[in-house]
C-alpha positions in Angstrom: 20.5 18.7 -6.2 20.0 16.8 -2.9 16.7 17.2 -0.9 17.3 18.9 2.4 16.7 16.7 5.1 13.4 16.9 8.1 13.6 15.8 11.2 10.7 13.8 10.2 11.4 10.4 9.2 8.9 8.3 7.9 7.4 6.3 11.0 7.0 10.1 12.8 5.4 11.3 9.5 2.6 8.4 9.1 1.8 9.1 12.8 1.5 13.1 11.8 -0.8 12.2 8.6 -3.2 10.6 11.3 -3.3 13.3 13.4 -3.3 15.9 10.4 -6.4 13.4 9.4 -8.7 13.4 12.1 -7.7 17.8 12.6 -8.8 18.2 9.0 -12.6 16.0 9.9 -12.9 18.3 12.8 -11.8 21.5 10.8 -14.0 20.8 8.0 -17.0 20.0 10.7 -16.7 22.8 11.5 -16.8 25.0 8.1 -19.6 22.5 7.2 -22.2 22.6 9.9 -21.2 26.5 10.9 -20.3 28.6 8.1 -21.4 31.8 9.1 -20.3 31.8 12.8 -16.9 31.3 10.9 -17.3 33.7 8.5 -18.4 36.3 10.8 -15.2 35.6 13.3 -13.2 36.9 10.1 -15.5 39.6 8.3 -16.4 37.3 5.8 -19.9 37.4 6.4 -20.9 36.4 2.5 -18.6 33.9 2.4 -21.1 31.1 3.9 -21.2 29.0 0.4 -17.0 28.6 0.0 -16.2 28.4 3.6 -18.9 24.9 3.4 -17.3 23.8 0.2 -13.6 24.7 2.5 -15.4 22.5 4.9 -16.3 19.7 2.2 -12.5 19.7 0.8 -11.4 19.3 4.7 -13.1 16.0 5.4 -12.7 14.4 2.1 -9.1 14.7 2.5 -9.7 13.9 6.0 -11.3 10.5 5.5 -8.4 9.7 2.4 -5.9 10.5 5.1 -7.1 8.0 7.4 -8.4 5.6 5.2 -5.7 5.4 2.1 -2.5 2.5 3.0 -0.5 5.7 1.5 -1.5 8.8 2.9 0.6 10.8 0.4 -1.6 12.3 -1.8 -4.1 13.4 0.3 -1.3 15.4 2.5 -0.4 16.9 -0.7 -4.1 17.9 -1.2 -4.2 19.0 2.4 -0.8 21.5 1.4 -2.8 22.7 -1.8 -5.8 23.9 0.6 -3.8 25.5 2.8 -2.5 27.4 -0.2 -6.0 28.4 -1.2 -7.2 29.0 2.0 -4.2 31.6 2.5 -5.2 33.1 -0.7 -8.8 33.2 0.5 -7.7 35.1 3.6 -5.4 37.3 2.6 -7.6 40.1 0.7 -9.7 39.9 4.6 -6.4 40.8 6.5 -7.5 44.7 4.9 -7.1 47.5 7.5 -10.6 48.5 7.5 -11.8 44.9 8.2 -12.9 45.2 12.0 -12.1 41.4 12.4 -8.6 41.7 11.2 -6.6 40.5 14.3 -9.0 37.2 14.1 -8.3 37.6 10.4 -4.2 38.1 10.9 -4.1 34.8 13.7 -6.2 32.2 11.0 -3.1 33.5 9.0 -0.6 32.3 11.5 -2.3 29.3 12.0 -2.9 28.2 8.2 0.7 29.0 8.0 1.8 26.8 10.3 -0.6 23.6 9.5 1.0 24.2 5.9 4.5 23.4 7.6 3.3 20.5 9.2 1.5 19.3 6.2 4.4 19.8 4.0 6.9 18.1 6.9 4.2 15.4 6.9 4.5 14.9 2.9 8.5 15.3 2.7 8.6 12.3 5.9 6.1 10.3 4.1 8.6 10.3 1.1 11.7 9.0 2.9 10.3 5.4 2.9 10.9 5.4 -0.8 14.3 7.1 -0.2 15.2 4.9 2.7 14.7 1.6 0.6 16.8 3.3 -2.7 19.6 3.9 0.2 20.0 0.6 1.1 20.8 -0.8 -2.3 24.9 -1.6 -2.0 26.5 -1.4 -5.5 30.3 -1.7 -3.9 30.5 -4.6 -6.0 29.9 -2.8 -9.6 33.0 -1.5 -11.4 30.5 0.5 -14.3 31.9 -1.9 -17.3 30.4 -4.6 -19.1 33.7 -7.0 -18.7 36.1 -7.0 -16.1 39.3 -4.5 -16.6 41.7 -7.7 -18.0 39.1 -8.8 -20.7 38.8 -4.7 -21.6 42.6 -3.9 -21.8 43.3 -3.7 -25.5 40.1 -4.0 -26.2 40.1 0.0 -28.4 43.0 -1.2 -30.5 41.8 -4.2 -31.9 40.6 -3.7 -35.4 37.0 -4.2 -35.6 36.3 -1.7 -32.7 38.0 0.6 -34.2 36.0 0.4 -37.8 32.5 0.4 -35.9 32.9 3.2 -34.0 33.7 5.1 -37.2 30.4 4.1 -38.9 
């Protein structure tokens, strides 16, 4: 099965993790050093202690984002978040939560931060795909020994007896 291609190649994709790097320092600021403003903005009022630790997760991958040579994992960990952080969200989008519209828009926004981080991780893949594509084998036929030294080759005797044993 072949990988659908992003418009993202890899250069574009490095330059995304460190913007998607110093977004997630602010982010997790943010959740850190204001918890309950944020929590309050959704109707998550006792929420304080996870939206912090949200906050914690942010800058750590932050900091691996803009300090690692590969970026990789940590946009991966960034993509993981965002899937918590929907499934944290989610049960507030309830009707009778009075801050549902603020609730429904940090929907729409995690969702799209999750396309960008996964867009991120797919172009920061292509540089091993771009080096496997250069590799020419034109040259390779598949057989040990060129196709004179093969012909006959099934019809002499001892081939024949080892492939019976």
């Amino acid at each position: 099965m072949t990988r659908m291609k992003t418009m993202l190649g890899y250069a574009g994709a490095k330059r995304l993790a460190r913007g998607l790097g110093w977004f997630s320092i602010a982010l997790g600021a943010l959740e850190l050093l204001a918890p309950r403003r944020v929590g309050d903005a959704l109707g998550m009022q006792h929420e304080s202690g996870a939206i912090q630790a949200y906050g914690a997760r942010e800058i750590a991958s932050g900091i691996g984002i803009l300090a690692a040579r590969d970026p990789t994992p940590w946009i991966w960990a960034r993509v993981i978040g965002d899937a918590l952080d929907l499934a944290t969200l989610a049960p507030n989008a309830d009707p009778r939560n009075p801050q549902r519209p603020y609730v429904l828009m940090a929907i729409g926004a995690v969702a799209g931060v999750a396309l960008l981080d996964y867009l991120c991780a797919d172009g920061l893949a292509r540089k091993e795909d771009d080096h496997r594509s250069r590799r020419d084998y034109a040259d390779r036929s598949g057989f040990p020994q060129s196709p004179n030294a093969m012909r006959g080759a099934a019809r002499e005797p001892e081939m024949v007896s080892t492939a019976r044993h």
